[in-house]
C-alpha positions as a Markdown table, in Angstrom:
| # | Residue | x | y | z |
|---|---|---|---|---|
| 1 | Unk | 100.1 | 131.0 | 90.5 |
| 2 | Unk | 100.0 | 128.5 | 88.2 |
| 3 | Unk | 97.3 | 125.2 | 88.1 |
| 4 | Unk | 97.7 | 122.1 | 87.1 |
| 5 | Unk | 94.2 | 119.7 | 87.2 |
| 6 | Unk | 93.9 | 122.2 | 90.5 |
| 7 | Unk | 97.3 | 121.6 | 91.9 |
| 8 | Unk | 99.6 | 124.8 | 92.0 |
| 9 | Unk | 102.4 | 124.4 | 89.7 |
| 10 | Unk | 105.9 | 124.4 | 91.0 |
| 11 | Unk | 109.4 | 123.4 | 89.3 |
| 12 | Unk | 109.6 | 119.9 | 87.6 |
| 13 | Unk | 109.9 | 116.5 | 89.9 |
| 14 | Unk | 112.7 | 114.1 | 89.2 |
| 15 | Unk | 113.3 | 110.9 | 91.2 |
| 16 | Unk | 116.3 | 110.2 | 90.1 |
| 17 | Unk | 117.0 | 107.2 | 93.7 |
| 18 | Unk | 114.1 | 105.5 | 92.4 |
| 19 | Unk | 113.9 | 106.5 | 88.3 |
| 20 | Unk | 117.5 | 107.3 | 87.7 |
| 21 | Unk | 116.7 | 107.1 | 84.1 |
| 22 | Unk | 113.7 | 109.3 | 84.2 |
| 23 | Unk | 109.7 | 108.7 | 84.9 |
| 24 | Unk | 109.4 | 108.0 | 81.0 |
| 25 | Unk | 112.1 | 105.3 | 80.2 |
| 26 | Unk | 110.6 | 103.4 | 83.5 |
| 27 | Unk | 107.8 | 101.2 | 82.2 |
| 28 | Unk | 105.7 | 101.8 | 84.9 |
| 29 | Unk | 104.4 | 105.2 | 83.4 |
| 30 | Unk | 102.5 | 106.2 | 80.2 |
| 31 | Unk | 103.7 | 109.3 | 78.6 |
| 32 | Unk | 100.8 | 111.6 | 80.0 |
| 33 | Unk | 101.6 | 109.8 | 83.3 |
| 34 | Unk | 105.0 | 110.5 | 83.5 |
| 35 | Unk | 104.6 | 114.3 | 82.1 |
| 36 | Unk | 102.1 | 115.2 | 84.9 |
| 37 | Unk | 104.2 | 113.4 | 87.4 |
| 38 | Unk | 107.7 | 115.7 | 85.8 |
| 39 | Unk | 105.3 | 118.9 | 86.3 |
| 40 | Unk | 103.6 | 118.5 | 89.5 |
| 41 | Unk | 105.1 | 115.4 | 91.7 |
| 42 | Unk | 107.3 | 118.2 | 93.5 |
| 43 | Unk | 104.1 | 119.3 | 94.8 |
| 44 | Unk | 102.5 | 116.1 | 95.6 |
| 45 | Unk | 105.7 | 115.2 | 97.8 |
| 46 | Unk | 105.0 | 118.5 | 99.5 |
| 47 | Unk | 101.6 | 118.0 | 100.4 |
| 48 | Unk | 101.8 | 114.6 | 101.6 |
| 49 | Unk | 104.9 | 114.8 | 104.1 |
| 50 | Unk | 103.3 | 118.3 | 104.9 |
| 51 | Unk | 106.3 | 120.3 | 103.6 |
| 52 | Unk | 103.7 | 122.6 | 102.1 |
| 53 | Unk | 100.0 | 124.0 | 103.2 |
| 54 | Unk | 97.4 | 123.4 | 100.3 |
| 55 | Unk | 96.0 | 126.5 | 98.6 |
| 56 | Unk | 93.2 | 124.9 | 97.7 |
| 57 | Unk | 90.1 | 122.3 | 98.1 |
| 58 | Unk | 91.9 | 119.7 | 95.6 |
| 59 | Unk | 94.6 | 119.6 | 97.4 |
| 60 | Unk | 93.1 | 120.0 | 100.5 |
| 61 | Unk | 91.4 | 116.4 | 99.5 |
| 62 | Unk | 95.0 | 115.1 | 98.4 |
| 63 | Unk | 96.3 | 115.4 | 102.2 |
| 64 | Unk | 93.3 | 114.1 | 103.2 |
| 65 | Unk | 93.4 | 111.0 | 100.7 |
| 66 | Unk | 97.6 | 110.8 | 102.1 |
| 67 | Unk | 96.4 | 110.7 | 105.6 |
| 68 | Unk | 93.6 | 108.5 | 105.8 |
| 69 | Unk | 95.0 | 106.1 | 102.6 |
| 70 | Unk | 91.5 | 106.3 | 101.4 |
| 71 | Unk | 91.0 | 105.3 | 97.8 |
| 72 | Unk | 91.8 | 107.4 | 94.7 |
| 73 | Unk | 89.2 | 109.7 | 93.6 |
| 74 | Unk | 90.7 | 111.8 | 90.9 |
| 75 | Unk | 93.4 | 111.1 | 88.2 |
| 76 | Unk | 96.2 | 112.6 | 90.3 |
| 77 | Unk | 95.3 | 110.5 | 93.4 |
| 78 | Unk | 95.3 | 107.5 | 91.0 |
| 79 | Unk | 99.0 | 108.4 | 89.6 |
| 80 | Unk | 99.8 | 109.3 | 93.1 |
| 81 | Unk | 99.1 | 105.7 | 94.8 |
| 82 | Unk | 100.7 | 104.4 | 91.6 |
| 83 | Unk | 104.1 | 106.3 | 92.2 |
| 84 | Unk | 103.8 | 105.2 | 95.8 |
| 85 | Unk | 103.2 | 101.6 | 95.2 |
| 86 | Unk | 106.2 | 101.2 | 92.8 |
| 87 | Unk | 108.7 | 103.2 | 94.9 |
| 88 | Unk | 108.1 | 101.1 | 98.0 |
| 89 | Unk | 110.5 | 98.4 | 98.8 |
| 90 | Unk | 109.0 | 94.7 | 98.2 |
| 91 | Unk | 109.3 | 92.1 | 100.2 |
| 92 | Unk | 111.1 | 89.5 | 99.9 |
| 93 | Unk | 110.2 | 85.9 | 100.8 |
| 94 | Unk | 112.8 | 82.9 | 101.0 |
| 95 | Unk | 112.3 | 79.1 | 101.6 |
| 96 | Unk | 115.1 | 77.1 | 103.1 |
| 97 | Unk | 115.6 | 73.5 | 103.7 |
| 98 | Unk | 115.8 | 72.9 | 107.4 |
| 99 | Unk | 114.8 | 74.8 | 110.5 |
| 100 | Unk | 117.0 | 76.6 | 113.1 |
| 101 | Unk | 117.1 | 73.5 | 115.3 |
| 102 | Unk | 118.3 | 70.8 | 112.8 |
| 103 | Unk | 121.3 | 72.6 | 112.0 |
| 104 | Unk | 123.4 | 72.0 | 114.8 |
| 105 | Unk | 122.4 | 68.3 | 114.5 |
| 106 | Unk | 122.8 | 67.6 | 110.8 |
| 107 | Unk | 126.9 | 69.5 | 111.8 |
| 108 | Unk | 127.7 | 67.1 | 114.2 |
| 109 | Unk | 126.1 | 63.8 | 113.0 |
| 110 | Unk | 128.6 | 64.9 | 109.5 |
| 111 | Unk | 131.4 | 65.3 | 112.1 |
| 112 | Unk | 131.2 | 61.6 | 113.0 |
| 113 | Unk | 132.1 | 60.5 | 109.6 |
| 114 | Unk | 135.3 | 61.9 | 109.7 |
């Protein structure tokens, strides 16, 4: 069983939906950011939608950090909350010119100049 800064060590993570270029070539990641999220992301998706059991207190802390979005405490949770944050959709806010109930007004007053 291999560790990584306490987290057991499983195959490489790629998210290649949301990075189809790679964690590296992103710009959201520095290079030691985007290596520890290659070796042990797989592991961090497996906590926190509870595909796996944790082995251990750190990442017995990680679930509990996933569950109760409490803040960061360790570098991993920090990189963690930073995947998260740039893999969730943004919204997206528009202004428009009139409201719903001038529409059908503004129509039919343009109708009358026909």
């Amino acid at each position: 069983m291999d560790l990584l800064y306490g987290f057991v060590k499983t195959s490489n993570f790629y998210d290649d939906l949301n990075f189809p270029q790679g964690f590296n070539r992103s710009g959201h990641f520095t290079i030691q950011e985007a290596e520890l999220l290659t070796a042990i992301g797989k592991r961090l998706f497996q906590l926190e939608h509870q595909l796996a059991e944790p082995k251990n207190h750190t990442e017995e802390n990680f679930v509990i950090m996933c569950q109760t979005k409490r803040e960061a405490e360790t570098r991993i949770e920090s990189l963690w909350h930073k995947y998260k944050s740039v893999t969730q959709g943004r919204r997206l806010h528009t202004l428009t010119g009139c409201t719903p109930g001038n529409v059908g007004n503004t129509f039919n007053e343009l109708e009358g100049n026909y």
